[in-house]
Residue frames relative to the residue before (quaternion, step in Angstrom):
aa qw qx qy qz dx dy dz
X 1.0000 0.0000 0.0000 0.0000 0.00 0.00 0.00
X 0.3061 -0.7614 0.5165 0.2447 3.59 -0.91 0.70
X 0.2696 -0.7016 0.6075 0.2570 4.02 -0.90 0.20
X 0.0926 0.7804 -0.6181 0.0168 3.58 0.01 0.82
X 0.4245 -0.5931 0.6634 0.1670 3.37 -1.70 1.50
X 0.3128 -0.6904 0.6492 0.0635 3.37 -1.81 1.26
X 0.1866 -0.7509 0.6265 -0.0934 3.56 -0.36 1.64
X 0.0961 0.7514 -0.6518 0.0367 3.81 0.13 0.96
X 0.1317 -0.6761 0.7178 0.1018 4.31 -0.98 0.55
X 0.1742 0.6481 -0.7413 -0.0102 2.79 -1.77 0.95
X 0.6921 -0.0396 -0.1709 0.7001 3.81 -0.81 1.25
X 0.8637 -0.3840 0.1830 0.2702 3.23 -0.13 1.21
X 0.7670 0.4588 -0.1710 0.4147 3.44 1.41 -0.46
X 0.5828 -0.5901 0.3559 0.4306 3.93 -0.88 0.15
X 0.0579 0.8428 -0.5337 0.0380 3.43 -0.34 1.08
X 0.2162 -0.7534 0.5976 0.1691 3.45 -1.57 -0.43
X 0.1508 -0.7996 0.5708 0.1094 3.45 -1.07 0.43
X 0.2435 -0.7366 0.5914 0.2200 3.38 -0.87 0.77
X 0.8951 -0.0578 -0.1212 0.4251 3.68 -1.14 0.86
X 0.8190 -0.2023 0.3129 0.4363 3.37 1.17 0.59
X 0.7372 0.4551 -0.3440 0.3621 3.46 1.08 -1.00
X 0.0064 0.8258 -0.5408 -0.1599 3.48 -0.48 0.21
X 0.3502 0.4580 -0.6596 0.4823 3.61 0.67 1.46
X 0.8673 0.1306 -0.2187 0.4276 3.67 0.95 0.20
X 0.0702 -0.7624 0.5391 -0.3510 3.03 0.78 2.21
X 0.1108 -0.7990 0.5869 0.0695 3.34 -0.60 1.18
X 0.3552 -0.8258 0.4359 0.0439 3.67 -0.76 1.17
X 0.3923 -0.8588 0.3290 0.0194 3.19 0.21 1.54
X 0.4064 -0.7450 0.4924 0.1934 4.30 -0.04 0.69
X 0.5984 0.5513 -0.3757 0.4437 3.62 1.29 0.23
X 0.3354 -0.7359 0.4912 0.3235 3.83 -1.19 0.81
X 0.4431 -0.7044 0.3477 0.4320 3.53 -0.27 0.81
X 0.5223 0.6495 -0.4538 0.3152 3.91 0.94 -0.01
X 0.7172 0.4654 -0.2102 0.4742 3.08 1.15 -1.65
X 0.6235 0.5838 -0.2434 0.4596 3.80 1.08 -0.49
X 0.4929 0.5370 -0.2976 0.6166 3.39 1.49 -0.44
X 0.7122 0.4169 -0.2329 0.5146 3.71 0.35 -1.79
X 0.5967 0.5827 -0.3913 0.3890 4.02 0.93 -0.38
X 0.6472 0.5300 -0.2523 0.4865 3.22 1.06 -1.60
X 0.6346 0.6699 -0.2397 0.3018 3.39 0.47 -1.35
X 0.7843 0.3883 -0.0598 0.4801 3.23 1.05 -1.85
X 0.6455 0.6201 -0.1842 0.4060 3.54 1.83 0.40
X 0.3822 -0.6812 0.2683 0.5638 2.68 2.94 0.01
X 0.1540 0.6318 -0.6433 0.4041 3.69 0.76 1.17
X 0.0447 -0.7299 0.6757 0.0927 3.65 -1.72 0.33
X 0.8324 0.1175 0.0380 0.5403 3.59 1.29 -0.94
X 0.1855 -0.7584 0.6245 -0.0198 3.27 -0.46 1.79
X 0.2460 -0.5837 0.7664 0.1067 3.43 -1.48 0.69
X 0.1643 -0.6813 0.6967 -0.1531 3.59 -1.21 1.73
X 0.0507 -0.7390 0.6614 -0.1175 3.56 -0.76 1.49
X 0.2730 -0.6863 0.6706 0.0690 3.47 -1.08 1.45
X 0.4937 -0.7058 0.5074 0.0272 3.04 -0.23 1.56
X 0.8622 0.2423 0.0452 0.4425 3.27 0.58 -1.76
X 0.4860 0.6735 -0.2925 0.4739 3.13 1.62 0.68
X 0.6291 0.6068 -0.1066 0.4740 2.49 1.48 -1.84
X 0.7009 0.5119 -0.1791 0.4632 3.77 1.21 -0.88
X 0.7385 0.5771 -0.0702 0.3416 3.04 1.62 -0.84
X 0.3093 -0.7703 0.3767 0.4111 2.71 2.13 -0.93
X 0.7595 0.1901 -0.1744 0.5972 4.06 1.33 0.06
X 0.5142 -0.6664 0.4681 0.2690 3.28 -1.11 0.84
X 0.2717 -0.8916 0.3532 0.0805 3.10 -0.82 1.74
X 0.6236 0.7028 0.0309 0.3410 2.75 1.94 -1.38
X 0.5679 0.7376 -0.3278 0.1613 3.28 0.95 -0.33
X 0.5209 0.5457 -0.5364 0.3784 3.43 1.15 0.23
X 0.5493 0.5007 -0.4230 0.5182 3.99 1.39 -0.72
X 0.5917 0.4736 -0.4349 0.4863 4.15 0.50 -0.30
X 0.5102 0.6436 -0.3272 0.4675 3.47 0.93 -1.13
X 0.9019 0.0767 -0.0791 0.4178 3.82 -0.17 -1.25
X 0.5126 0.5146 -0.4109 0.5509 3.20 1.01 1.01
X 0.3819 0.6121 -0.2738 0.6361 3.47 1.40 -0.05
X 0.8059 0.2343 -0.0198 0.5433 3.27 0.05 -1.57
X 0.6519 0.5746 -0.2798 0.4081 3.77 0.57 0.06
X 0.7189 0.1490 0.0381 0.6779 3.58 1.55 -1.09
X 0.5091 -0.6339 0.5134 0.2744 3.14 -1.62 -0.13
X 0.4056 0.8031 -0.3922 0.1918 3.29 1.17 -0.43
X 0.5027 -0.5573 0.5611 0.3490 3.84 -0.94 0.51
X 0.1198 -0.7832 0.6089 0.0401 3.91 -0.08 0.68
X 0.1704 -0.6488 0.7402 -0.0453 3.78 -1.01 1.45
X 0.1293 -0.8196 0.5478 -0.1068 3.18 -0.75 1.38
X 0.2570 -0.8555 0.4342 -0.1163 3.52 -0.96 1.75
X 0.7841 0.2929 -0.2227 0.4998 3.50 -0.85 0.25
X 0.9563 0.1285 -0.1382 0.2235 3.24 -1.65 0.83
X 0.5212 0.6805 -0.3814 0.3460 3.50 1.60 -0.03
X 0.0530 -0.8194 0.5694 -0.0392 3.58 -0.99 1.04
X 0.8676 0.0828 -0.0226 0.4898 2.92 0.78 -0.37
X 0.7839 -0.4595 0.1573 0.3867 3.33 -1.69 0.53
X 0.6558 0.6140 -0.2275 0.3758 3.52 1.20 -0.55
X 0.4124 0.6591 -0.2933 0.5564 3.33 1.95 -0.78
X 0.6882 0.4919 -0.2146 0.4882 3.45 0.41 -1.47
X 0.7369 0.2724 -0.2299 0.5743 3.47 -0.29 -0.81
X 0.7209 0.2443 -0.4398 0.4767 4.04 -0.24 0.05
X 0.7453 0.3936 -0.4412 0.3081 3.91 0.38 0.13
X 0.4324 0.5981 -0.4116 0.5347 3.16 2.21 -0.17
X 0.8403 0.2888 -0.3026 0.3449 3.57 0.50 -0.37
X 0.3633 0.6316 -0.4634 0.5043 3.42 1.69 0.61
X 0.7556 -0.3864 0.3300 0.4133 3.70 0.94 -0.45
X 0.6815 0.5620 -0.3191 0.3435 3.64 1.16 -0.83
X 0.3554 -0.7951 0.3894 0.2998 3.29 -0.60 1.40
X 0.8083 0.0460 -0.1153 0.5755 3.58 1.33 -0.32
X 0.4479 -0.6908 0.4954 0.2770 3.59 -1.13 0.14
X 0.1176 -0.6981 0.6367 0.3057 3.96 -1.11 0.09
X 0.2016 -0.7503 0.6128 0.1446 3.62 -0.84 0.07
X 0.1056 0.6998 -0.6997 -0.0978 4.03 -0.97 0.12
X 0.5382 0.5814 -0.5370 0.2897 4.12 0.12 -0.78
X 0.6095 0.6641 -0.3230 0.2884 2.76 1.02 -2.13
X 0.7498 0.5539 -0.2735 0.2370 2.53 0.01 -1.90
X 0.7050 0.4886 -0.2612 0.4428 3.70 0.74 -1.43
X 0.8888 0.2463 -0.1221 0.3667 3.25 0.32 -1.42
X 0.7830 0.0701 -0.2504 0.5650 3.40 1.38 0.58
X 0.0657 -0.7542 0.6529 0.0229 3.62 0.77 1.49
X 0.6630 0.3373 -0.5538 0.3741 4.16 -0.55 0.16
X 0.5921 0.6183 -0.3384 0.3907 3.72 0.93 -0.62
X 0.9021 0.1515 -0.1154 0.3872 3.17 1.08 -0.99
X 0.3283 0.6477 -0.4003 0.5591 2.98 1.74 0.87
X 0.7899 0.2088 -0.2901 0.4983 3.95 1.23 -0.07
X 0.4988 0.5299 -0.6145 0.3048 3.32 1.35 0.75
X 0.5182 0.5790 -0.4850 0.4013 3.93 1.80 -0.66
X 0.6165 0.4802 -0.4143 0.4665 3.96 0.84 -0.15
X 0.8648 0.1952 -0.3076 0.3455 3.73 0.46 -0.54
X 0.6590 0.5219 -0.3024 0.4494 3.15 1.39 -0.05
X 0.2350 -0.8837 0.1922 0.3562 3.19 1.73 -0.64
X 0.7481 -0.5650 0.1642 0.3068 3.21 -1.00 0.54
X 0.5010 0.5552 -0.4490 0.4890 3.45 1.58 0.10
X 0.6072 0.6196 -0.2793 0.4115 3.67 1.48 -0.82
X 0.8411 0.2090 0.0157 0.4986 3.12 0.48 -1.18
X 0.0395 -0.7399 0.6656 -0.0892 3.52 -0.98 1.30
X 0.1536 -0.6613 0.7247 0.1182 3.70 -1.72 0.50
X 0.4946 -0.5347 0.6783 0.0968 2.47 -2.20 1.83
X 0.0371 -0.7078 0.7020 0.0694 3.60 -1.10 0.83
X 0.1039 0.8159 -0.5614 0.0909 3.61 0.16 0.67
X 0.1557 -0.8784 0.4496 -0.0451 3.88 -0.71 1.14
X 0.1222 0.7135 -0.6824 -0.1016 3.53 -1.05 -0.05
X 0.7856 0.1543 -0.1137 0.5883 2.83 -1.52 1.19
X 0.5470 -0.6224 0.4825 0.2841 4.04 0.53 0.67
X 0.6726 0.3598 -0.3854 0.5193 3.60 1.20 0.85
X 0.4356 -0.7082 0.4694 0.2973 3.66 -0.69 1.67
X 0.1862 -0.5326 0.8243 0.0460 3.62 -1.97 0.97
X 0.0560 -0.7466 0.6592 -0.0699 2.81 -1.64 0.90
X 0.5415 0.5262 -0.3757 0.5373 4.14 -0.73 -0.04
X 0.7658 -0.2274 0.4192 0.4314 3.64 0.36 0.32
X 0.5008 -0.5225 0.5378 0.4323 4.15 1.13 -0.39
X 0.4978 0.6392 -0.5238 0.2630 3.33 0.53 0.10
X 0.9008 0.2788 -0.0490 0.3293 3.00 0.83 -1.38
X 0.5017 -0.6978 0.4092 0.3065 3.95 -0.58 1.38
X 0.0405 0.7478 -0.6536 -0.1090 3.81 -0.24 -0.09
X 0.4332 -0.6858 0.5424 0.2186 3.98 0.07 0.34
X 0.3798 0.6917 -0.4901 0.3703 3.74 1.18 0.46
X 0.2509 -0.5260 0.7576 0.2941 3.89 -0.68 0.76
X 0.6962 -0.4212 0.5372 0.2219 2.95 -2.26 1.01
X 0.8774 0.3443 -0.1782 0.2827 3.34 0.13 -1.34
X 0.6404 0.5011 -0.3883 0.4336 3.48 1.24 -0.17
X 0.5313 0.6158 -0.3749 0.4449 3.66 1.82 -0.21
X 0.4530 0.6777 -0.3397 0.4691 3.46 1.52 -1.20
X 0.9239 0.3137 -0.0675 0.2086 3.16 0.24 -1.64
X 0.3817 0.5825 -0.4325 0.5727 3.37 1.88 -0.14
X 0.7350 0.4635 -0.2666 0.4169 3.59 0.28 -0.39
X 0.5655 0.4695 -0.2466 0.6317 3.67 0.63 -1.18
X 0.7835 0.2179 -0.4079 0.4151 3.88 0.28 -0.01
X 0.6976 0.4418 -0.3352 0.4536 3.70 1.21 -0.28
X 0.6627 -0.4674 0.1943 0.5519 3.87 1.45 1.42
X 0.4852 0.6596 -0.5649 0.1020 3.97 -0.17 0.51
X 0.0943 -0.8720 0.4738 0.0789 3.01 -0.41 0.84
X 0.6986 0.3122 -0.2767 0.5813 3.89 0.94 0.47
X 0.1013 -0.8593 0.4914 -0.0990 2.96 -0.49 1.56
X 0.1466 0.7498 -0.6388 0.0908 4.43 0.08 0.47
X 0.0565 0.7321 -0.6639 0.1419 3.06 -1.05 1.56
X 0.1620 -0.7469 0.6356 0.1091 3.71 -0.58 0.88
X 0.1264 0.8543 -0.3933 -0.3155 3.26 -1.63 0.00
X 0.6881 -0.6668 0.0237 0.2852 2.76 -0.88 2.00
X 0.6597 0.5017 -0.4308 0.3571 3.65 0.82 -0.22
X 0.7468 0.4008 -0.3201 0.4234 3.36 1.35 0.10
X 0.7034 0.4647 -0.3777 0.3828 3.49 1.41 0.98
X 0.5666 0.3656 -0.5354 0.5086 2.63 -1.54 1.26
X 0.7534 0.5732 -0.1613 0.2789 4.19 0.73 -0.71
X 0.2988 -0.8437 0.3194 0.3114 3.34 1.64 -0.67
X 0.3615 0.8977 -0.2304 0.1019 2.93 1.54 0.71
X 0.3535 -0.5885 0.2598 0.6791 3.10 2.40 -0.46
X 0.8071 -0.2688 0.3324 0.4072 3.60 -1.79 0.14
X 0.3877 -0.4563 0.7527 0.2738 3.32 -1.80 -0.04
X 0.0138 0.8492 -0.5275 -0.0221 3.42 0.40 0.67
X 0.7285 0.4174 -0.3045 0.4498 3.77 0.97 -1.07
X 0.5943 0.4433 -0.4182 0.5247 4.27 1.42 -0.11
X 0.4594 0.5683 -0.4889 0.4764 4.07 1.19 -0.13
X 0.7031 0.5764 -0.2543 0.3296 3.52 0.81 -1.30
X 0.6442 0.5237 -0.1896 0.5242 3.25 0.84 -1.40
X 0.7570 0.4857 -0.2637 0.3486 3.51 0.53 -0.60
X 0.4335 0.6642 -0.3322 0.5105 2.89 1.81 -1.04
X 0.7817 0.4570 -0.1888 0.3801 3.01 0.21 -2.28
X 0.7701 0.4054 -0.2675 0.4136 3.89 0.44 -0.75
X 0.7600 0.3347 -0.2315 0.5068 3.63 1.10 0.00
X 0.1292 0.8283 -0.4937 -0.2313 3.56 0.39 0.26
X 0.7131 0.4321 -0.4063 0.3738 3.43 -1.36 0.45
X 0.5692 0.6281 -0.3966 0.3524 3.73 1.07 -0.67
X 0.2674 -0.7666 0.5416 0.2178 3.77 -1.01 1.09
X 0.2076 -0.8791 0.4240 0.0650 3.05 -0.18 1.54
X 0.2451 -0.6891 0.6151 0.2945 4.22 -0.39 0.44
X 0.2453 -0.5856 0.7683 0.0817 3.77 -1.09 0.51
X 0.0634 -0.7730 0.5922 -0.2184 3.00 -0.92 2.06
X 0.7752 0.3500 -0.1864 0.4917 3.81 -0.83 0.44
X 0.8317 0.4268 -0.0861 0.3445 3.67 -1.22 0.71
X 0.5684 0.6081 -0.3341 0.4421 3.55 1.24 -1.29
X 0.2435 -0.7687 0.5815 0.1078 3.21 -0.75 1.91
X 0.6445 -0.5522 0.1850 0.4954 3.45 1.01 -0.90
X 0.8811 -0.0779 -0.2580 0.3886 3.67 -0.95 0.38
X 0.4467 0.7956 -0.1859 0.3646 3.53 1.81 -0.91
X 0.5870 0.6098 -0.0474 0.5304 3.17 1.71 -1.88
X 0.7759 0.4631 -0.1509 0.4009 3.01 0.34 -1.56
X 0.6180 0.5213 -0.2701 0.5229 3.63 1.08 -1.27
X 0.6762 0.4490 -0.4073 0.4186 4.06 0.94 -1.18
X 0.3877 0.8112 -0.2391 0.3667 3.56 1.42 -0.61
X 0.7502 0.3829 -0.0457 0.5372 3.11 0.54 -1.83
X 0.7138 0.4265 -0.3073 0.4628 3.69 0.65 -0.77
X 0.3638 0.6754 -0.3213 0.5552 3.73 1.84 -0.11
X 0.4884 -0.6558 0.5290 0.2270 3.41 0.03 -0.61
X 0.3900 0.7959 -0.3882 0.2525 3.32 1.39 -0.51
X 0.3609 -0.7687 0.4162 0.3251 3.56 -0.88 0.36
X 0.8262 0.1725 -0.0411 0.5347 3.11 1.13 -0.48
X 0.0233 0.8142 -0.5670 -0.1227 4.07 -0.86 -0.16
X 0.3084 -0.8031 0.5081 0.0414 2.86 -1.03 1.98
X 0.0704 0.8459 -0.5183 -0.1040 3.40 -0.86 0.67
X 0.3535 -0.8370 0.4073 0.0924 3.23 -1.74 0.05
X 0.7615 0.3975 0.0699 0.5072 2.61 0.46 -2.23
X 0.6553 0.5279 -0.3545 0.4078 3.36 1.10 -1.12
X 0.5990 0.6292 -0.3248 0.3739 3.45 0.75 -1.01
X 0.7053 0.5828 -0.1621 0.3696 3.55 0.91 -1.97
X 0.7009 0.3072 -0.2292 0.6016 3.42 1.13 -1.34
X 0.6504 -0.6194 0.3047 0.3170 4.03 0.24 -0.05
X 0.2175 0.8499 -0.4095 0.2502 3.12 1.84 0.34
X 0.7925 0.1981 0.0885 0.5700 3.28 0.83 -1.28
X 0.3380 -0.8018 0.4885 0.0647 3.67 -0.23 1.64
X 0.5679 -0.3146 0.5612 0.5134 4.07 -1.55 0.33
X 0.7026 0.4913 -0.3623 0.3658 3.74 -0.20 -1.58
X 0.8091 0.4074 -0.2251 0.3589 3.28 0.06 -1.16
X 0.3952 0.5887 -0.4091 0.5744 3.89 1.77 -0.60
X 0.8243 0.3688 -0.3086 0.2988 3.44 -0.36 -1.70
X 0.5685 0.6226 -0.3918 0.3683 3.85 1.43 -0.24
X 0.5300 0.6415 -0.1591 0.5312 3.19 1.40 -1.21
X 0.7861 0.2308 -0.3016 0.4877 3.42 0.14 -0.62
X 0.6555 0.4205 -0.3961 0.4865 3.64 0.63 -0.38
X 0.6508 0.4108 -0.5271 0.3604 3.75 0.47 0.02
């Protein structure tokens, strides 16, 4: 299983958002280079980076902070927020990100982005399913789209995805513990799909119920930011 750190930027800085809201984004005192070069030097390999202010914007805003983090670490960089189109893709691949997650796409043009996971391929190209209330939001969470989670999961999972990171939104930003029983179902209704486990991660306890899940991966955040979850305790995790 991989522990991947969640770097989200907004005006330029390391932030968070709790359920989506982002009139209550808390702004974080940390440069996202040196916090990368932290994560890294703690036996990290793959950081997940969310343009905050992309994501809201509908275009990717960020790429000069993807840029020197790229160039700053080794880490496999998954890149978030604001990508629509074929040009998005190909300038954050060449900012450094080794792969990309998409969610708008997906909804509002599922044939569009069902043939970039064919030409760009499925190591390239991953979808954020992120929900409330078992109906995906997209734009940043802003927006309700009345899609159940699982029939979006699954229009995809049959047209070759193979990286899946779904959060759910009432449990980020809050410390509230995993979605542990919508990890399951997904698990259980897709086999083979590498699934990230997103939202909630209080802190090593989480992570460890995670791993015995099957999950492929576990995104964190919040734990890390508020001190829930220590460098020490990261660099154990990744070496087990």
């Amino acid at each position: 299983m991989q522990l991947v750190p969640s770097i989200a930027i907004k005006d330029g800085k390391v932030a968070r958002v709790t359920k989506g809201d982002f009139s209550k984004a808390t702004i974080y005192d940390q440069n996202p280079i040196d916090l990368a070069q932290q994560f890294q030097d703690h036996g990290v390999t793959r950081l997940h980076m969310v343009d905050l202010d992309g994501a809201k914007k509908g275009k990717v805003i960020n790429y000069n902070i993807l840029e020197a983090v790229a160039g700053y670490t080794d880490l496999a960089i998954n890149f978030s927020g604001g990508v629509h189109t074929d040009g998005d893709i190909m300038k954050v691949l060449e900012c450094g990100a080794e792969s990309v997650t998409c969610a708008t796409m997906a909804v509002y043009s599922p044939d569009v982005f069902a043939s970039w996971i064919m030409s760009y391929g499925r190591e390239k190209i991953a979808m954020a399913a992120d929900s409330l209330d078992g109906q995906i939001r997209v734009g940043g969470w802003q927006k309700d789209t009345k899609i159940d989670v699982h029939s979006h999961i699954a229009y995809f999972y049959d047209r070759g995805l193979k990286y899946l990171k779904t959060t759910d939104i009432s449990r980020e930003g809050v410390l509230s513990g995993p979605s542990v029983d919508l990890y399951k179902d997904i698990l259980h209704h897709y086999p083979g799909i590498f699934l990230f486990a997103s939202g909630g991660i209080r802190g090593e306890e989480d992570i460890i119920q995670l791993k015995a899940l099957g999950v492929h991966g576990v995104i964190f955040g919040k734990a890390f930011y508020e001190g829930h979850l220590t460098l020490k305790q990261i660099e154990k995790l990744c070496a087990s």
